[in-house]
TORPALUM-288428 format. One record per residue (C-alpha): x, y, z; chain; residue number from 1. Coordinates in pm, whole numbers, plus 50000, padded with zeros to 5 digits. Layout:
// residues N
     xx     yy     zz  kette   nr
      X      Y      Z      A  NUM
...
//
This chain:
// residues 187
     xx     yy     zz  kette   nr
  50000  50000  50000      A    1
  50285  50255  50104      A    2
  50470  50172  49729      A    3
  50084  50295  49584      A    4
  50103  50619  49761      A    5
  50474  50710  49736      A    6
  50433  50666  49309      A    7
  50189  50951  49315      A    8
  50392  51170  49534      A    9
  50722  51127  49335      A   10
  50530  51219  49004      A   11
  50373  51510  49218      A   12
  50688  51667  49289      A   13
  50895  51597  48969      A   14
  50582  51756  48795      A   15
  50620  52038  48566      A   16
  50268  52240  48706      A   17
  50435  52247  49029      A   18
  50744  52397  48918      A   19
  50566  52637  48716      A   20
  50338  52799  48987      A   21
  50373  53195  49096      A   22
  50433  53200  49471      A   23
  50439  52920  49756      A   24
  50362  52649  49633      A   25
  50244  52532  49986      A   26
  49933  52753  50007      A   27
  49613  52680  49966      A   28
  49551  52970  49716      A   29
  49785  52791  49514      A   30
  49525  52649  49256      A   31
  49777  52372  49191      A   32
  49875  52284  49521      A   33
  49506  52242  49559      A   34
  49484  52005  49294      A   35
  49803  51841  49359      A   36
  49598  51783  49720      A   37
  49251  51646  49555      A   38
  49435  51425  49358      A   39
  49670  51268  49626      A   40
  49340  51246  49853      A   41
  49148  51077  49544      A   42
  49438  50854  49527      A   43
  49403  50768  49868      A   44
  49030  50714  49866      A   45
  49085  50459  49549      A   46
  49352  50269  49759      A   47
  49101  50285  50056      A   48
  48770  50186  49864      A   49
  49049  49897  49671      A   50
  49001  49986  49354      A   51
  49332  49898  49201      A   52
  49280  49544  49310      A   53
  48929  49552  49195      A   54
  49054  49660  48841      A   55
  49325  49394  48880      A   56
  49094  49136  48905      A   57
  48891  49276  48665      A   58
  49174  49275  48417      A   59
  49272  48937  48504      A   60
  48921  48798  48472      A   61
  48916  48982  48115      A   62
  49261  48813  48075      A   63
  49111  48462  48145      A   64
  48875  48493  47908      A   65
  49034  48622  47645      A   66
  49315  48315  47694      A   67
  48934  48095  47721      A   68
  48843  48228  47400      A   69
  49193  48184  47266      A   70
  49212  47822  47340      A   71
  48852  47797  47200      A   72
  48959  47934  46921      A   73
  49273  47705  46870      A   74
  49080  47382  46946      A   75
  48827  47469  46682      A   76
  49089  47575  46425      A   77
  49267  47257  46514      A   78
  48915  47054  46473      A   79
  48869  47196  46127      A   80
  49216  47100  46073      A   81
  49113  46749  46170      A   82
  48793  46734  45908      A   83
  48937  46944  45673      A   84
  49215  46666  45638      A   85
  48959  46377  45671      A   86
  48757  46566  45372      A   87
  49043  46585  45180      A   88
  49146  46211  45265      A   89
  48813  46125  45190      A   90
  48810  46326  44856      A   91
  49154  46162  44754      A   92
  48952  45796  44843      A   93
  48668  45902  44616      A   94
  48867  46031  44397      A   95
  49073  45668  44309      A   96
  48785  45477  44375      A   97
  48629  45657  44028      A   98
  48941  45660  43850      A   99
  48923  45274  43973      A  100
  48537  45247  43853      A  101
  48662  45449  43553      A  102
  48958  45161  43457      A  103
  48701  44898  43530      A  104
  48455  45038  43314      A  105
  48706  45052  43045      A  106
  48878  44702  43066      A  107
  48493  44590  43090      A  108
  48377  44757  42776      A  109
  48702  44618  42617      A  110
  48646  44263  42717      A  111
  48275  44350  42579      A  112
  48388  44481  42250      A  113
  48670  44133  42220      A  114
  48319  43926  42349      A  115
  48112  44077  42101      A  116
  48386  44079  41775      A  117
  48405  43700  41882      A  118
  48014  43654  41859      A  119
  47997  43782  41521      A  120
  48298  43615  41414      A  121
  48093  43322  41522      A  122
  47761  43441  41379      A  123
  47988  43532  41042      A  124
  48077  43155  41053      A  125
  47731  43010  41153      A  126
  47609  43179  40827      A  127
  47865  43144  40620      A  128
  47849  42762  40705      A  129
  47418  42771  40695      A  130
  47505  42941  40333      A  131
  47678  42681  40238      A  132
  47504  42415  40291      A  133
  47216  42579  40175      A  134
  47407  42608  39806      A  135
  47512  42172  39860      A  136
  47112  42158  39889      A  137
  47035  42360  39609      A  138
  47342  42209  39433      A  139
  47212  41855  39490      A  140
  46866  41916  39439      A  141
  46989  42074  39115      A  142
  47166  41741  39012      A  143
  46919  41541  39124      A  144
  46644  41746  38929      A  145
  46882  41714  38613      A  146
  46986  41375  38651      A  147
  46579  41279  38709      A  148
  46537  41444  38362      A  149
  46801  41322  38220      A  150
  46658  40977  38334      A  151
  46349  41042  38231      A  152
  46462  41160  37911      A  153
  46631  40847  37860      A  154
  46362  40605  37959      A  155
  46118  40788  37726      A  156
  46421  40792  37449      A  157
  46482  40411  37538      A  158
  46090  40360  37518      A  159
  46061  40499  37187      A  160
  46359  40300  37069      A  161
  46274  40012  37188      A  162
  45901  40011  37134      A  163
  45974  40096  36747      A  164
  46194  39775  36764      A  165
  46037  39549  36999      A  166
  45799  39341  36883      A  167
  45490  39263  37119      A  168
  45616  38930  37164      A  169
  45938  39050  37317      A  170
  45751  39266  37486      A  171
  45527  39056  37672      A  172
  45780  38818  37739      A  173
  45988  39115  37913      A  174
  45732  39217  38095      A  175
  45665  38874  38255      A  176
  46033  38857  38392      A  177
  46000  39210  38500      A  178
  45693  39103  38736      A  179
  45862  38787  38804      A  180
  46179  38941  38955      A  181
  45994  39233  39157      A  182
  45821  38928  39306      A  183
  46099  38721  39380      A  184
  46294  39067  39542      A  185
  45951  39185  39747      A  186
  45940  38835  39882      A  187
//
C-alpha cells in the first residue's frame, strides 16, 4: 500500500505544474497545490475503497477469458484442421475409387467389345456355314432334278427305241420277267 502512495507523490513533485506555479507552492491559494491535494486524497480514497485490486481482478478475469476464448479458438481451428484433412482424405479415396470404377469400366467395355467381335465372328461363321450348305442343297437338288430328267429323258428315248423295235412278243415276254423278279425281290 505505502509503494501505491509514494508513486503519486514522486510524480507530484517531479511535475512540471508544480514547478511552474507563481508563489508558495504550499498555500492553499495555490490552485495547483490544491489540485496536487485532491488528487493525492482521490488517490488515497481509490487505495482505501480497493480499487486497484478491483481493476486487477477485473483485468485478470478479462485476461482469462480472452486466453478461454483463445484456446477455444485454437481447438476449433485445430478441429477443422482434423475434418478438413479427413475431407480431403476422403476426397483423395473418392477420387481413386472413380478413376478405379473408371479403369474397370474401360477394361469391361474392352472385354465387351473382344466378346462381342468374337460373337459375330461366330455368327459370320454360323452363316457362312448355313450358306453353304444351303448352296450343297440347292446344288444337289439341282443334280438330282437334272439327273431325274436326264433319266426320264432316257427312259422315254429308250421307250421309243425300243418300242419301234420290239415286237409285242418280246415285249410281253419282258414284261413277265419284270413282274417275276419284283416278286421274287419283294418276297
Amino acid at each position: 500500500m505505502l509503494k501505491n502512495i509514494i508513486a503519486p507523490v514522486i510524480m507530484l513533485t517531479f511535475a512540471s505544474p508544480v514547478l511552474a506555479a507563481s508563489g508558495p507552492f504550499f498555500s492553499l491559494r495555490n490552485t495547483d497545490f490544491v489540485v496536487s491535494i485532491s488528487f493525492i486524497l482521490f488517490a488515497l480514497v481509490l487505495v482505501y475503497l480497493k480499487v486497484p485490486s478491483m481493476l486487477g481482478k477485473m483485468l485478470d478475469q478479462r485476461a482469462a477469458s480472452i486466453k478461454t476464448e483463445l484456446d477455444e479458438a485454437r481447438a476449433l481451428r485445430e478441429e477443422a484442421q482434423t475434418i478438413l484433412a479427413s475431407y480431403e482424405r476422403q476426397q483423395k479415396e473418392v477420387s481413386e475409387q472413380a478413376a478405379r470404377i473408371v479403369e474397370d469400366a474401360k477394361s469391361e467395355a474392352k472385354a465387351a467389345a473382344e466378346q462381342a467381335k468374337i460373337d459375330l465372328e461366330k455368327s459370320v461363321q454360323r452363316r457362312m456355314i448355313a450358306a453353304e450348305e444351303k448352296i450343297a442343297s440347292a446344288q444337289a437338288s439341282a443334280e438330282r432334278e437334272v439327273r431325274d430328267a436326264a433319266i426320264n429323258v432316257a427312259v422315254a428315248a429308250a421307250t421309243e427305241i425300243l418300242s419301234s423295235q420290239m415286237s409285242s412278243e418280246i415285249s410281253d415276254k419282258l414284261t413277265e420277267n419284270a413282274i417275276s423278279e419284283v416278286q421274287t425281290k419283294f418276297h
